[in-house]
C-alpha positions in Angstrom: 7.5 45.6 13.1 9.7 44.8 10.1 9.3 41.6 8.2 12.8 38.9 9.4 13.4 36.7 6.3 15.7 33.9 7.5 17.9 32.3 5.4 19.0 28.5 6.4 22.1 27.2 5.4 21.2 23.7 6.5 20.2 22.2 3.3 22.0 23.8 0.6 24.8 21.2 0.3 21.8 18.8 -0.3 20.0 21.7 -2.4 23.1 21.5 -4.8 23.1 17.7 -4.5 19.8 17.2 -5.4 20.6 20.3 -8.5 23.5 18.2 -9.9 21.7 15.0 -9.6 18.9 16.3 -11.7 20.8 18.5 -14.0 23.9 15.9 -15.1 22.4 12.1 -16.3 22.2 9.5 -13.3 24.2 6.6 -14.7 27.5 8.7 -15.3 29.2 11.4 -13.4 30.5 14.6 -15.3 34.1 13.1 -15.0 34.6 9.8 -14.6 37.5 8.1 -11.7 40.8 8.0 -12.7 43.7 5.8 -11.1 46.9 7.3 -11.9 50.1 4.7 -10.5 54.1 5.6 -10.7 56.0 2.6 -12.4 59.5 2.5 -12.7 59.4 4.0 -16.6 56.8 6.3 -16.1 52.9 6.4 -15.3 49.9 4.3 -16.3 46.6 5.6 -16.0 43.4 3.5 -15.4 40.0 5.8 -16.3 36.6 3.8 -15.9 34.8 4.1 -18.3 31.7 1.7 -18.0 28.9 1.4 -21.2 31.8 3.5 -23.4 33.2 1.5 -26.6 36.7 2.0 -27.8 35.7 3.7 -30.6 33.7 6.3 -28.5 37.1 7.3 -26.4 39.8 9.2 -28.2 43.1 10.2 -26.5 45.5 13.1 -27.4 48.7 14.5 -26.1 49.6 17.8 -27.2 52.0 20.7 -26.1 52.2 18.1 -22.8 48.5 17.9 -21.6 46.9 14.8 -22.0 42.9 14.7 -23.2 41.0 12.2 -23.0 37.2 12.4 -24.1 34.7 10.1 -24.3 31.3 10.4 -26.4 28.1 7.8 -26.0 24.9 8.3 -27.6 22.1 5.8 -27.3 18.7 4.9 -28.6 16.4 2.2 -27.1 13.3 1.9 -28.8 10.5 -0.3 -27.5 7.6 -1.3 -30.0 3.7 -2.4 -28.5 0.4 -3.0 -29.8 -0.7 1.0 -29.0 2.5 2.9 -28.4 6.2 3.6 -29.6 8.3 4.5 -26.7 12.2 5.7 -27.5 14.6 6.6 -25.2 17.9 8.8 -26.0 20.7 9.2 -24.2 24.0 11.3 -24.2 26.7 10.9 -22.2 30.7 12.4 -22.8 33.4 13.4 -20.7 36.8 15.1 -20.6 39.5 14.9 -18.9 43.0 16.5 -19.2 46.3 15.9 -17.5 49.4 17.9 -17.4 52.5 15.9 -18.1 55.8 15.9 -16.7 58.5 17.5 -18.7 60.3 13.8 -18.9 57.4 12.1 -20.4 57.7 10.9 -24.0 54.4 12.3 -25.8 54.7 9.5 -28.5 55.2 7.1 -27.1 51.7 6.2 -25.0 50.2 2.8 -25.3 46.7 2.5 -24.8 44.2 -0.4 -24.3 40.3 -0.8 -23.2 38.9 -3.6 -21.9 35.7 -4.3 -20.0 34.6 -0.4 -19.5 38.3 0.1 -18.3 41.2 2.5 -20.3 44.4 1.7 -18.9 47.6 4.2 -20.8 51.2 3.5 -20.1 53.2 6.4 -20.2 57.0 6.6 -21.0 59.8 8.7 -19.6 62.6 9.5 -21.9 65.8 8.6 -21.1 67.7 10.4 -18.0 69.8 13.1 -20.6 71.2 14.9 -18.1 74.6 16.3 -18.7 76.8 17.8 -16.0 78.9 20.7 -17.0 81.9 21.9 -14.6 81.8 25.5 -14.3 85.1 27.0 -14.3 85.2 29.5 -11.0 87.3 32.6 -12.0 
């Protein structure tokens, strides 16, 4: 008789659950939600951000992707009678965005407020130009 190994597929969504729980930190996921609304001029982009400061979140646009990265590091340091405890953290994030072609790249307006970066993005100004052909 020859050994049967079965192999269940039942819990390995929750196996990999359980692995990106344990191997990513708890109080932040590896990219945060974004909200990303059409306005009449352009877009505006709301990422949360909670705990980050705006000093911690940068924002770049180059060669029409848009970056956004966030760094927090934290130390919590509790003093007793018999012990020193300290606890460090380390969160960041990325996230990058293709632009539309008709997007002005300087001109984004940015502002942070209670864990929240909201960007307004710009489209330039419809420059199309028509040009009759002449059908010989």
């Amino acid at each position: 008789m020859y050994p049967v190994r079965i192999k269940s597929q039942a819990f390995t969504p929750f196996n990999r659950l359980m692995e990106d729980l344990f191997e990513n930190d708890f109080s932040f996921a590896a990219q945060p939600p974004v909200n990303i609304r059409q306005t009449e001029n352009g877009f505006g982009i709301e990422l949360a951000a909670p705990g980050f400061t705006k000093e911690e979140i940068s924002v770049h646009v180059e060669n029409k992707v848009l970056r956004i990265k966030g760094e927090h590091n934290a130390q919590k340091q509790e003093n007793t009678e018999k012990y020193t405890r300290k606890e460090f953290s380390k969160r960041s994030f990325e996230r990058s965005f293709t632009l539309p072609a008709d997007i002005k790249e300087d001109d984004v307006k940015a502002s942070f407020t209670d864990g929240v970066l909201r960007l307004e993005l710009t489209r330039k100004e419809n420059t199309k130009t028509v040009h009759a052909v002449t059908i010989g």
